[in-house]
Biopython code that builds the backbone (N, CA, C, O; Angstrom):
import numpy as np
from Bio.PDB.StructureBuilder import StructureBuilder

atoms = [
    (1, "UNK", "N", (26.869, 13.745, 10.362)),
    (1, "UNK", "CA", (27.195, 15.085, 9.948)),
    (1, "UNK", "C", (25.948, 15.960, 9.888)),
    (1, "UNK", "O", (25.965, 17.152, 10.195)),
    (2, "UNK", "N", (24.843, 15.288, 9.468)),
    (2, "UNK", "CA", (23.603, 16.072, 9.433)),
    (2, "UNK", "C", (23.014, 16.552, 10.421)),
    (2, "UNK", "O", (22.110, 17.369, 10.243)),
    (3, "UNK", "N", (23.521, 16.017, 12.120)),
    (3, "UNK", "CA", (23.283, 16.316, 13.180)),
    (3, "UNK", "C", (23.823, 17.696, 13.380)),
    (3, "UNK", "O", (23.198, 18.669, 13.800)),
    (4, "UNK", "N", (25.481, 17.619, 12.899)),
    (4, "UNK", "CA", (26.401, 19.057, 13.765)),
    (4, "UNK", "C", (25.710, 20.366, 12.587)),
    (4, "UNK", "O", (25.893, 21.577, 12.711)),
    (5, "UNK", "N", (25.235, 19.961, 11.934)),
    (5, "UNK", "CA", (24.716, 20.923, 10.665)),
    (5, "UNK", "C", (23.228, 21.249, 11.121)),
    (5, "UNK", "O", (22.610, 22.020, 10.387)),
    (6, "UNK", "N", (22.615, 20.779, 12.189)),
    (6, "UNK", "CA", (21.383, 20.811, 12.501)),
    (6, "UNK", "C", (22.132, 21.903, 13.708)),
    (6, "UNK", "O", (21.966, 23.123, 13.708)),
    (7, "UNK", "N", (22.723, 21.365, 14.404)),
    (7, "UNK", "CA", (23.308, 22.096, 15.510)),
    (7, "UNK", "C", (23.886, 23.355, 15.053)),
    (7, "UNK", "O", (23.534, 24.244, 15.828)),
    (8, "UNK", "N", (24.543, 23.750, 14.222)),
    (8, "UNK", "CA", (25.204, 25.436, 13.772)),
    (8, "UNK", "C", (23.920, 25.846, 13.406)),
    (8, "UNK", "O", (23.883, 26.875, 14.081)),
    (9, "UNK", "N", (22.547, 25.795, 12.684)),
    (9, "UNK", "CA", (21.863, 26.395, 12.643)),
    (9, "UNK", "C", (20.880, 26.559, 14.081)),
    (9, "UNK", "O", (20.063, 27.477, 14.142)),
    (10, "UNK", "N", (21.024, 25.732, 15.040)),
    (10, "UNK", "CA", (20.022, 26.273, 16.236)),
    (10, "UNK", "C", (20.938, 27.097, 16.759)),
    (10, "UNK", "O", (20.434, 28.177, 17.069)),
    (11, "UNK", "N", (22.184, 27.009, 16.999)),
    (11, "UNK", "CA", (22.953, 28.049, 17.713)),
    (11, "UNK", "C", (23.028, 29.285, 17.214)),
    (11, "UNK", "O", (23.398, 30.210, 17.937)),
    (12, "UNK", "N", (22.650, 29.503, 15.758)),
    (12, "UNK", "CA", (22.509, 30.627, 15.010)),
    (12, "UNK", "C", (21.561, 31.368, 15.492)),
    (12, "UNK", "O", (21.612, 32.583, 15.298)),
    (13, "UNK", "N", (20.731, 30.920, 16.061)),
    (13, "UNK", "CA", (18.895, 31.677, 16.379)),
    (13, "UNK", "C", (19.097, 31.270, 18.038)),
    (13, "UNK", "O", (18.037, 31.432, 18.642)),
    (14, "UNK", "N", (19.810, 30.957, 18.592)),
    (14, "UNK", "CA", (19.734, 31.126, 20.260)),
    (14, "UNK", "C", (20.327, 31.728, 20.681)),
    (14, "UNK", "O", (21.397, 31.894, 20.094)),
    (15, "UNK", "N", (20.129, 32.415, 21.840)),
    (15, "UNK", "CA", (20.331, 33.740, 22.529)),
    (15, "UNK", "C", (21.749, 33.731, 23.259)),
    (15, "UNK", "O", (22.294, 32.634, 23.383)),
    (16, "UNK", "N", (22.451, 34.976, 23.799)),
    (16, "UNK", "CA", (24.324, 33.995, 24.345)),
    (16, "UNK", "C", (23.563, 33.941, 25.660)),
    (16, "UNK", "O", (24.272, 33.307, 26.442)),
    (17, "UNK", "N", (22.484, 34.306, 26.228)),
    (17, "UNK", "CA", (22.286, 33.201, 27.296)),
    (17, "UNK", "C", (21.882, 31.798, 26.964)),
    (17, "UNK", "O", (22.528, 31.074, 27.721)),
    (18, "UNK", "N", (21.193, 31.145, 26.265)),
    (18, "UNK", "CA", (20.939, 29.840, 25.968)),
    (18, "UNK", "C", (22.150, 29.248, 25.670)),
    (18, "UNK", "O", (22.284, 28.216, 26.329)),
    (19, "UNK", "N", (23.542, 29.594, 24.593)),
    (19, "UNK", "CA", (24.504, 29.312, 24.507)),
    (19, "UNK", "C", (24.880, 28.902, 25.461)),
    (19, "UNK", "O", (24.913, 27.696, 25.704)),
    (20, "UNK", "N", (25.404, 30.149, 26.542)),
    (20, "UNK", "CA", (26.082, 29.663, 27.780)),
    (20, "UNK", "C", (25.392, 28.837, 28.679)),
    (20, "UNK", "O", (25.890, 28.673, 29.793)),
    (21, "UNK", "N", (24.483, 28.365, 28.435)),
    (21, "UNK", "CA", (23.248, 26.997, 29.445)),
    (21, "UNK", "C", (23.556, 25.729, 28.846)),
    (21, "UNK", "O", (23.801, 24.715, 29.500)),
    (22, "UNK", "N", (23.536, 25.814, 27.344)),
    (22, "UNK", "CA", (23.911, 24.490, 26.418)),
    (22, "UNK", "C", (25.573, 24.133, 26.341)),
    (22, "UNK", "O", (25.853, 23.050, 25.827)),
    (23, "UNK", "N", (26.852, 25.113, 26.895)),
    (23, "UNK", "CA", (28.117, 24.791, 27.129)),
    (23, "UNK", "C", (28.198, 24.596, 28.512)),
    (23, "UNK", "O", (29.228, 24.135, 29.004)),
    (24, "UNK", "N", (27.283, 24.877, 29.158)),
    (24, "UNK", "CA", (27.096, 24.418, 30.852)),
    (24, "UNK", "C", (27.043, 22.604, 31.050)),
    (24, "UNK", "O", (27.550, 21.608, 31.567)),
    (25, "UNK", "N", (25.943, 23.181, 30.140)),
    (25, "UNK", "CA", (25.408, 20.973, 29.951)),
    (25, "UNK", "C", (26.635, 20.115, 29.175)),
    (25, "UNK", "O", (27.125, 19.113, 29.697)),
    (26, "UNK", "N", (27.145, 20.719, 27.638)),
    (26, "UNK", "CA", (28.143, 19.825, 27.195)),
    (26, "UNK", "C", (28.991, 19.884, 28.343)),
    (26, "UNK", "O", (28.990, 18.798, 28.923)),
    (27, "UNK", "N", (29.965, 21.040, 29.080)),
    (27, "UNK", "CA", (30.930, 20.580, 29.887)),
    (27, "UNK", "C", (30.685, 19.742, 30.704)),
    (27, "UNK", "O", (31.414, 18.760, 30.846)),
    (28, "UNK", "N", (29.670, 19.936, 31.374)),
    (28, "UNK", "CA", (28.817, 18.754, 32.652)),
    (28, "UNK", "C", (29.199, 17.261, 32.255)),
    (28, "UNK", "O", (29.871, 16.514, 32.965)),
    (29, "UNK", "N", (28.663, 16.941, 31.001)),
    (29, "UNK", "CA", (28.523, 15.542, 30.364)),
    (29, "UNK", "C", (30.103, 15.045, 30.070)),
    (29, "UNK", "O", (30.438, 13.860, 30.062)),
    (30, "UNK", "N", (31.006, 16.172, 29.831)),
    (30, "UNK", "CA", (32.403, 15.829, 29.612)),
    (30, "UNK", "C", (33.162, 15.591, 30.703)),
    (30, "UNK", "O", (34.297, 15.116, 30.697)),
    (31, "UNK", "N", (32.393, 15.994, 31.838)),
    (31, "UNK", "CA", (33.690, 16.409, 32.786)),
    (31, "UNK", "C", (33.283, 14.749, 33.601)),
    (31, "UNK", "O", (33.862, 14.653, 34.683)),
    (32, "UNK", "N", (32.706, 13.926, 33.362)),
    (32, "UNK", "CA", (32.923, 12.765, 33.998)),
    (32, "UNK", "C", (33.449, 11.194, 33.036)),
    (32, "UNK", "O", (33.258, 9.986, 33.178)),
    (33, "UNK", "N", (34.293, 12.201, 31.906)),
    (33, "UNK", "CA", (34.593, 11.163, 31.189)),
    (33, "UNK", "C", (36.067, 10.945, 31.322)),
    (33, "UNK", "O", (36.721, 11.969, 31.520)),
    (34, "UNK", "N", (36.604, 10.013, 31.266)),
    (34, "UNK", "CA", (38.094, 9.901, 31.398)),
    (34, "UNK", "C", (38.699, 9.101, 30.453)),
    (34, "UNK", "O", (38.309, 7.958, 30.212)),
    (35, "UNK", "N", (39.974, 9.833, 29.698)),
    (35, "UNK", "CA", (40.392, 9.178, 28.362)),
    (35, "UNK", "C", (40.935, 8.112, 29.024)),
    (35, "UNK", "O", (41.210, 8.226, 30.218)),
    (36, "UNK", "N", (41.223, 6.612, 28.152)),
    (36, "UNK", "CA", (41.382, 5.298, 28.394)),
    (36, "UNK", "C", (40.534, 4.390, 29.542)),
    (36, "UNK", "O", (40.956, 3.349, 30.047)),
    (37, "UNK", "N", (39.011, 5.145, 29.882)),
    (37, "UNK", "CA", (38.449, 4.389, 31.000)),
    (37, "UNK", "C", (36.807, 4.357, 30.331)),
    (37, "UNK", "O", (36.253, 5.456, 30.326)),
    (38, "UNK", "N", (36.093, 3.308, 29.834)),
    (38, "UNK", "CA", (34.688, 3.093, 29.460)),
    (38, "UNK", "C", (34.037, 2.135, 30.239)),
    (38, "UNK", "O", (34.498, 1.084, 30.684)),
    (39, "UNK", "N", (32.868, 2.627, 30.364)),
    (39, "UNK", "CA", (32.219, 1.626, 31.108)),
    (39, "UNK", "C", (31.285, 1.163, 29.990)),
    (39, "UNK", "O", (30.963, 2.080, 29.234)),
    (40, "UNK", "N", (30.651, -0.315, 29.633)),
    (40, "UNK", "CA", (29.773, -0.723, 28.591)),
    (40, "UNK", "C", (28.550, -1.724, 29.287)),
    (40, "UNK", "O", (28.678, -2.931, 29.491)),
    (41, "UNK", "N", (27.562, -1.051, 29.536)),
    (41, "UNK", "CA", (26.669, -1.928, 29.758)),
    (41, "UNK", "C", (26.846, -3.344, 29.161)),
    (41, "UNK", "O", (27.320, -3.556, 28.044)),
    (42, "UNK", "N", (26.334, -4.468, 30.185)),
    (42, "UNK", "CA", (26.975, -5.798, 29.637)),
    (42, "UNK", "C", (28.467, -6.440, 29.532)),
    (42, "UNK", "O", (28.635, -7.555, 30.026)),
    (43, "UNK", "N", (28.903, -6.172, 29.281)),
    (43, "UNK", "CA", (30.933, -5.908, 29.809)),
    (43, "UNK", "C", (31.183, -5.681, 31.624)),
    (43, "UNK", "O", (30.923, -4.703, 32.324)),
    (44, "UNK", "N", (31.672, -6.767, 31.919)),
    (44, "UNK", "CA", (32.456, -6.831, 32.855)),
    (44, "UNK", "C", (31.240, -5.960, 34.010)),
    (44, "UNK", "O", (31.623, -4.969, 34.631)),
    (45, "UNK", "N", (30.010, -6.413, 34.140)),
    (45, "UNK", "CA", (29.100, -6.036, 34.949)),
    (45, "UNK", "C", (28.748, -4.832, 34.664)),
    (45, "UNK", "O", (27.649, -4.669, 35.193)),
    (46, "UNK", "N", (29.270, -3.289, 33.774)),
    (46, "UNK", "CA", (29.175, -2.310, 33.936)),
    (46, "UNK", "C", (30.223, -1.715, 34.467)),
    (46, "UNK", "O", (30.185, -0.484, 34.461)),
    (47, "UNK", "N", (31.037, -2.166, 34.871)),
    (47, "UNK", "CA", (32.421, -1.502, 35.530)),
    (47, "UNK", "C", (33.051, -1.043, 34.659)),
    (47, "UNK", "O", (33.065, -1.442, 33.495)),
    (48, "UNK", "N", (33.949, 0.299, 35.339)),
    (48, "UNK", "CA", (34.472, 1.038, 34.420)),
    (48, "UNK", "C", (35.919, 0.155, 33.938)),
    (48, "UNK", "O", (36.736, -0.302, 34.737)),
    (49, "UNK", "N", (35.992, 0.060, 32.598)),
    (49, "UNK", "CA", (37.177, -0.845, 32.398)),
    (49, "UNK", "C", (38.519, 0.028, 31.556)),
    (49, "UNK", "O", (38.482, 1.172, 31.102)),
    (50, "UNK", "N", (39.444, -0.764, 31.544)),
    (50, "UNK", "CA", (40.670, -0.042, 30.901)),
    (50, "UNK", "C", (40.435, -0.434, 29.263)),
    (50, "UNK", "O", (40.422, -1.600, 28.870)),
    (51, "UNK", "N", (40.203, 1.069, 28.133)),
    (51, "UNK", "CA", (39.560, 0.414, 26.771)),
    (51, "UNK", "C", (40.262, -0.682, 26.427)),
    (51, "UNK", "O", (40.899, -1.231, 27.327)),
    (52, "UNK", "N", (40.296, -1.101, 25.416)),
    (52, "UNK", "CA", (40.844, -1.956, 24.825)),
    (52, "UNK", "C", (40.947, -3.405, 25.067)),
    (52, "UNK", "O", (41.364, -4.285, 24.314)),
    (53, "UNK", "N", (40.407, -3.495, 26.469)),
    (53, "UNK", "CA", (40.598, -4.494, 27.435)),
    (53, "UNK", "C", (39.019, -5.083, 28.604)),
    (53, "UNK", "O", (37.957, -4.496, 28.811)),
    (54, "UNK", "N", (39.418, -6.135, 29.018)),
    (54, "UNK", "CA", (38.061, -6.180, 29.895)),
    (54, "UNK", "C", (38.759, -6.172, 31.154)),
    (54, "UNK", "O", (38.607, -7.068, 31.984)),
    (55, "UNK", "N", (39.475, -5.244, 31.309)),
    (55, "UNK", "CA", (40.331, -5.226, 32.701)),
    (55, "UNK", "C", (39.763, -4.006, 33.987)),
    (55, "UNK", "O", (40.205, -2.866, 34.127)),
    (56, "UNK", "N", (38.771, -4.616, 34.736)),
    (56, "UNK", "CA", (37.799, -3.419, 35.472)),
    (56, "UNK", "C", (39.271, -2.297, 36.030)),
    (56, "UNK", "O", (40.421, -2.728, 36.116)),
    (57, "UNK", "N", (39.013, -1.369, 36.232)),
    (57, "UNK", "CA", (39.784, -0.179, 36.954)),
    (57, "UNK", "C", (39.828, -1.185, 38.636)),
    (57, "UNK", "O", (40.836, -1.843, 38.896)),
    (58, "UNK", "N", (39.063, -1.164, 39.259)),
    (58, "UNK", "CA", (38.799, -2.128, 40.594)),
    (58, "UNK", "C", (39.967, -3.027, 40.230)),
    (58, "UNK", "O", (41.117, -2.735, 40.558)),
    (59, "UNK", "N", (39.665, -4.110, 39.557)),
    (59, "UNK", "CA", (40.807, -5.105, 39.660)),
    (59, "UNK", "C", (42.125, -4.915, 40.081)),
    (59, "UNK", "O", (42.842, -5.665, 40.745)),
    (60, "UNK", "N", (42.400, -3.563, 39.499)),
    (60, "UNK", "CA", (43.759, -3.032, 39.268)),
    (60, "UNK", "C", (44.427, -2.319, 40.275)),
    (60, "UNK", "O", (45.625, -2.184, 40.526)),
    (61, "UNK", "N", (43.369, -1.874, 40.819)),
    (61, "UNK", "CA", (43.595, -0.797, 41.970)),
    (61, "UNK", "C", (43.426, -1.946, 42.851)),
    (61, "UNK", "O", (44.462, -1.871, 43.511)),
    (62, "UNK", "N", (42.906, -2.779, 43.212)),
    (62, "UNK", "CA", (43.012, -3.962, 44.515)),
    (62, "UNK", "C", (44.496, -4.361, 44.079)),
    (62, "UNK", "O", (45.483, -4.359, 44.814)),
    (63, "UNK", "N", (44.465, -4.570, 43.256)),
    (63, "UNK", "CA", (46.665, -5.480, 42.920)),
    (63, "UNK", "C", (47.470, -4.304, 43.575)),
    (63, "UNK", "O", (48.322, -4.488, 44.444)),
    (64, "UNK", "N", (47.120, -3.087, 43.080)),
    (64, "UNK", "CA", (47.887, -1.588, 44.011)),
    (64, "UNK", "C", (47.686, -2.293, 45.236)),
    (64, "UNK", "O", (48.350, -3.287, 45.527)),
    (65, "UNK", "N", (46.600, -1.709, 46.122)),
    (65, "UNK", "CA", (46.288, -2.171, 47.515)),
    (65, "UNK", "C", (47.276, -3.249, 48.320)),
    (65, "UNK", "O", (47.870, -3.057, 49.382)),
    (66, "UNK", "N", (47.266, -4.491, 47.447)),
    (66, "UNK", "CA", (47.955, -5.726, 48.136)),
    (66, "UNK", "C", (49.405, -5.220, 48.017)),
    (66, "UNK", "O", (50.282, -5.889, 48.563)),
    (67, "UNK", "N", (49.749, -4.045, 47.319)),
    (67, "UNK", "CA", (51.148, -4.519, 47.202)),
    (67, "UNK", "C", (52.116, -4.564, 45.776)),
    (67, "UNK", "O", (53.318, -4.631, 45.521)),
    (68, "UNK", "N", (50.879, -4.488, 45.046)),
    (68, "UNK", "CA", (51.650, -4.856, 43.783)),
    (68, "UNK", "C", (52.296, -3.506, 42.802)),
    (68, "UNK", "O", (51.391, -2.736, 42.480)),
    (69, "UNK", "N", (53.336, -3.196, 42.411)),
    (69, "UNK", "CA", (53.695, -1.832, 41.626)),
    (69, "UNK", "C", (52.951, -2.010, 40.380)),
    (69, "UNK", "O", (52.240, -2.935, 39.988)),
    (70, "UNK", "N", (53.347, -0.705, 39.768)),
    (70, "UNK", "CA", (52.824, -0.511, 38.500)),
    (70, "UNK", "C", (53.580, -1.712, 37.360)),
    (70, "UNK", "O", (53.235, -2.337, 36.357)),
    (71, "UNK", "N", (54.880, -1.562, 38.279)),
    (71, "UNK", "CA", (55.864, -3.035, 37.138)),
    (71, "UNK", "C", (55.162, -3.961, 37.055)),
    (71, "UNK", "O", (54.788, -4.525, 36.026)),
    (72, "UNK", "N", (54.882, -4.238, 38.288)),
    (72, "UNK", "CA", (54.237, -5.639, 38.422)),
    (72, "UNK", "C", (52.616, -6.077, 37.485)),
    (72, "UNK", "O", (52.245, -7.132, 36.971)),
    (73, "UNK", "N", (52.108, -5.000, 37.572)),
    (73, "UNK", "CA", (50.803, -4.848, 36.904)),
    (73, "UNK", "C", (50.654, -5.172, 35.561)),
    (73, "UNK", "O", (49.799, -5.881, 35.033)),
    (74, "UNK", "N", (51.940, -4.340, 34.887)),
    (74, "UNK", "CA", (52.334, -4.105, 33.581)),
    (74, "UNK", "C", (52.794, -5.760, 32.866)),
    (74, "UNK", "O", (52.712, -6.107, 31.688)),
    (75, "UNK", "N", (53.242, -6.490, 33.964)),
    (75, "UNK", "CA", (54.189, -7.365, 34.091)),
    (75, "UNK", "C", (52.498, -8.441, 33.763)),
    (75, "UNK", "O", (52.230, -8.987, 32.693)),
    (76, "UNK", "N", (51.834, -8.459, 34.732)),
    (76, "UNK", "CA", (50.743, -9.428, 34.910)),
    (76, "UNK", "C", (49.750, -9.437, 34.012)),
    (76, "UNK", "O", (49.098, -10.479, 33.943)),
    (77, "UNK", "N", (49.352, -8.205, 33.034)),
    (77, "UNK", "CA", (48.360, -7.809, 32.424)),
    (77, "UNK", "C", (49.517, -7.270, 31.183)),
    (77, "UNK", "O", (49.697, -6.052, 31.160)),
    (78, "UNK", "N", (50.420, -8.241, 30.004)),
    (78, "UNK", "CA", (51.314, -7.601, 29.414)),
    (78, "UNK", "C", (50.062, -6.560, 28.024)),
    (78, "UNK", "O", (50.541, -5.815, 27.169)),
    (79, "UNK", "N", (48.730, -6.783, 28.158)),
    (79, "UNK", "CA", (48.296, -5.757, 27.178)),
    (79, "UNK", "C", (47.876, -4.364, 27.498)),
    (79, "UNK", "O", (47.365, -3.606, 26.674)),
    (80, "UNK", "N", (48.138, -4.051, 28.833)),
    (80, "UNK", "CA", (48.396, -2.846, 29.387)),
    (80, "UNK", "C", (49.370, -1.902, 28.806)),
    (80, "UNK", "O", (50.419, -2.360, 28.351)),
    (81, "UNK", "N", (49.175, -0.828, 28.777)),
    (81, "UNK", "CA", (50.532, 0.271, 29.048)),
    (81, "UNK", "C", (50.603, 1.048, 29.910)),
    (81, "UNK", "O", (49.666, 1.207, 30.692)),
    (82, "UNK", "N", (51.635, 1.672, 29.981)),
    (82, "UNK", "CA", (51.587, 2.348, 31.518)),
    (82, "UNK", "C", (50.779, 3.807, 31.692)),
    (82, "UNK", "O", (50.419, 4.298, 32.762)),
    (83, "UNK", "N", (50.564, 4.449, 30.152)),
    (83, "UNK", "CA", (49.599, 5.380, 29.661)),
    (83, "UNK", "C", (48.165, 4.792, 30.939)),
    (83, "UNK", "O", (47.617, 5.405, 31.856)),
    (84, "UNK", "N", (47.990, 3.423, 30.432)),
    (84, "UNK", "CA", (46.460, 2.590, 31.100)),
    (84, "UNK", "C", (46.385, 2.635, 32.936)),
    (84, "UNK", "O", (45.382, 2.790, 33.632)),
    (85, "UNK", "N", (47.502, 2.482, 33.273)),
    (85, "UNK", "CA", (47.948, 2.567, 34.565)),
    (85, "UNK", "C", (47.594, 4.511, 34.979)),
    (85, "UNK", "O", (46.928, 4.773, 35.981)),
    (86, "UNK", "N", (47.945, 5.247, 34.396)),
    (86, "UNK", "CA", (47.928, 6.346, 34.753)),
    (86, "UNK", "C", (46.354, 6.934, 34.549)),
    (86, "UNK", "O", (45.841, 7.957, 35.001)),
    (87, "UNK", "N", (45.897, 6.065, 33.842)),
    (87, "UNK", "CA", (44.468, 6.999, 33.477)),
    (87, "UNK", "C", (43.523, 6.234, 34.722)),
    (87, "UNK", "O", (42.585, 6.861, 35.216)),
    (88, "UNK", "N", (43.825, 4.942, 35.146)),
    (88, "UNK", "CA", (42.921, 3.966, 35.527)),
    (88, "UNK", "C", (43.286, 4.816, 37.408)),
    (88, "UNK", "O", (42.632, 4.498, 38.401)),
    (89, "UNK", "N", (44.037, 5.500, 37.416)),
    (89, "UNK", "CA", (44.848, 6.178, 38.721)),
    (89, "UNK", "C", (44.206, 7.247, 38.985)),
    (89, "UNK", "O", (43.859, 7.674, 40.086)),
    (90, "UNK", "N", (43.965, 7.913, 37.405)),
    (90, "UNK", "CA", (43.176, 9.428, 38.159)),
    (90, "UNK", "C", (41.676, 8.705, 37.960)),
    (90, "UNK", "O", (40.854, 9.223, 38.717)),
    (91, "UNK", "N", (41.203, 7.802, 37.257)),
    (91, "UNK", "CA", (40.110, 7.335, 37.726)),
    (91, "UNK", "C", (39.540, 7.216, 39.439)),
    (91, "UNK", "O", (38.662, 7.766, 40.105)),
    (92, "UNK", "N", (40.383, 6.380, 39.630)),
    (92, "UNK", "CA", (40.495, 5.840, 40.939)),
    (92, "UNK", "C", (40.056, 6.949, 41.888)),
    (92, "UNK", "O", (39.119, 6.976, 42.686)),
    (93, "UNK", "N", (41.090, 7.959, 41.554)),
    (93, "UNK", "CA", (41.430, 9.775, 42.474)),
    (93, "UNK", "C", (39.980, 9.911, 42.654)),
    (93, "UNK", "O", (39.532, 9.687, 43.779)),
    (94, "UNK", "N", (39.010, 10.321, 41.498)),
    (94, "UNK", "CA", (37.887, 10.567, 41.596)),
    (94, "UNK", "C", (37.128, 10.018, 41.426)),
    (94, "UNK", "O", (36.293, 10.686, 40.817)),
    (95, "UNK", "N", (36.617, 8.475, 41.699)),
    (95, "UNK", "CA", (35.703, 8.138, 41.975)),
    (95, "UNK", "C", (35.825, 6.857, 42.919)),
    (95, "UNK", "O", (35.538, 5.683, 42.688)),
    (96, "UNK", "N", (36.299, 7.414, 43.953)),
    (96, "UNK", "CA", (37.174, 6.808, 45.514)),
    (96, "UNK", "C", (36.310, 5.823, 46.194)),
    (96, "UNK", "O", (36.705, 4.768, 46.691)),
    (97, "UNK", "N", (34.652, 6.419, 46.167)),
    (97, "UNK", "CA", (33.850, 5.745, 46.452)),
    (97, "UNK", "C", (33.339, 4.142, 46.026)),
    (97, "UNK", "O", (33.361, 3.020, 46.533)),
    (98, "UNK", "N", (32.769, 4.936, 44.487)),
    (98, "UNK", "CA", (32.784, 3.859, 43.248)),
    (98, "UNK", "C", (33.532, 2.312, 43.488)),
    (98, "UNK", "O", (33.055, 1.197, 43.699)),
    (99, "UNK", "N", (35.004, 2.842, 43.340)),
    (99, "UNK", "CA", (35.736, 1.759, 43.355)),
    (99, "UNK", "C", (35.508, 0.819, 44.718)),
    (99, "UNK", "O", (34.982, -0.293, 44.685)),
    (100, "UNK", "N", (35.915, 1.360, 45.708)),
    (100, "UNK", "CA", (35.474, 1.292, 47.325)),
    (100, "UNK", "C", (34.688, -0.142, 46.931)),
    (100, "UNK", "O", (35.148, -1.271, 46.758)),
    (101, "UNK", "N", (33.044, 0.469, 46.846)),
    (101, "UNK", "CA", (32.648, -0.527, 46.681)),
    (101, "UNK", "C", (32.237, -1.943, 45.489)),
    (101, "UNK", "O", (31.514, -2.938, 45.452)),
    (102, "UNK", "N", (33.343, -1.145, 44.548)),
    (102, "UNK", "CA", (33.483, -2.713, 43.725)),
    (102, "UNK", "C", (34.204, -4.049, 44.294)),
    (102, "UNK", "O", (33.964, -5.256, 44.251)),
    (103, "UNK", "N", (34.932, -3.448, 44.695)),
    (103, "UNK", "CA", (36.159, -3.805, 45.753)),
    (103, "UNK", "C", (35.455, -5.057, 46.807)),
    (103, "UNK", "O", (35.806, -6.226, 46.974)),
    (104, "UNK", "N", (34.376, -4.299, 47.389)),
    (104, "UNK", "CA", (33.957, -4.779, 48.365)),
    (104, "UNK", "C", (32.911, -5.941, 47.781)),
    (104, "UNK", "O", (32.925, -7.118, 48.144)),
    (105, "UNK", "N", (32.233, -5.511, 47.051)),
    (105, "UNK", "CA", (31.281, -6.991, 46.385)),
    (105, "UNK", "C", (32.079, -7.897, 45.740)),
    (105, "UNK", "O", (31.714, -9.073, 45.775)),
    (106, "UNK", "N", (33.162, -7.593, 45.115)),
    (106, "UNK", "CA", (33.845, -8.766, 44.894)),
    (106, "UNK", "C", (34.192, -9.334, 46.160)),
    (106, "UNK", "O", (33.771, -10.490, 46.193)),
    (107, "UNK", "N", (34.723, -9.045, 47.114)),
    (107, "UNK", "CA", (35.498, -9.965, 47.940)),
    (107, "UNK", "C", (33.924, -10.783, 49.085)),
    (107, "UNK", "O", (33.783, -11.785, 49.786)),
    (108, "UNK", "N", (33.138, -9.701, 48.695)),
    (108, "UNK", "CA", (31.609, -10.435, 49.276)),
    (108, "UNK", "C", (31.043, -11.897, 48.729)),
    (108, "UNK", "O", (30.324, -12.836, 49.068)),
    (109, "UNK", "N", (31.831, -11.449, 47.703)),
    (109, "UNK", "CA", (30.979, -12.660, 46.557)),
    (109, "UNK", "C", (31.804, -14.011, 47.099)),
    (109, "UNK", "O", (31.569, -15.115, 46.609)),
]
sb = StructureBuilder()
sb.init_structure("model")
sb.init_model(0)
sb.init_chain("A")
sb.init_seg("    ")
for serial, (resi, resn, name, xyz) in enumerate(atoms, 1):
    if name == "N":
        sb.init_residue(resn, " ", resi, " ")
    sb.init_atom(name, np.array(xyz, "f"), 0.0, 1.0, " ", f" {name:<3s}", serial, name[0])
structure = sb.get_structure()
């Protein structure tokens, strides 16, 4: 708390251009976060995983790939919800690459 109380007084004495530079940076830092998807150094290599779980986003999206529905997923992984399925999806959307090559070192390995 002593932090956000440190923070209302610098914003008090900075200029609305500095404002609008420092909501530039928070949005920046937000806009690559996705609710139900963390990645934890040490956990599951660093891969982004579904919370609650050590279930990489990759894993999940390769079971898509082969074939498998969301039933089926739900079905295989019963501590999933389908909330987890949908977040781990727009994950996927945007970071196409990322996954790509998780994908690919696993099946390297």
């Amino acid at each position: 708390m002593l932090e956000l109380q440190t923070i209302e007084k610098l914003l008090a004495s900075m200029t609305r251009a500095e404002k609008a530079q420092l909501l530039q940076w928070i949005v920046r830092d937000l806009g690559d976060t996705f609710p139900g998807i963390e990645s934890t150094p040490g956990v599951c290599g660093g891969d982004p995983c579904i919370v609650r779980t050590r279930i990489p986003v990759w894993v999940i999206e390769n079971y898509r790939r082969l074939g498998a529905t969301d039933a089926d997923i739900l079905r295989m992984y019963p501590s999933l919800r389908a909330e987890d399925l949908v977040n781990a999806w727009a994950y996927v959307r945007s970071h196409r690459d990322e996954i790509e090559q998780q994908i690919h070192d696993n099946e390297a390995a």
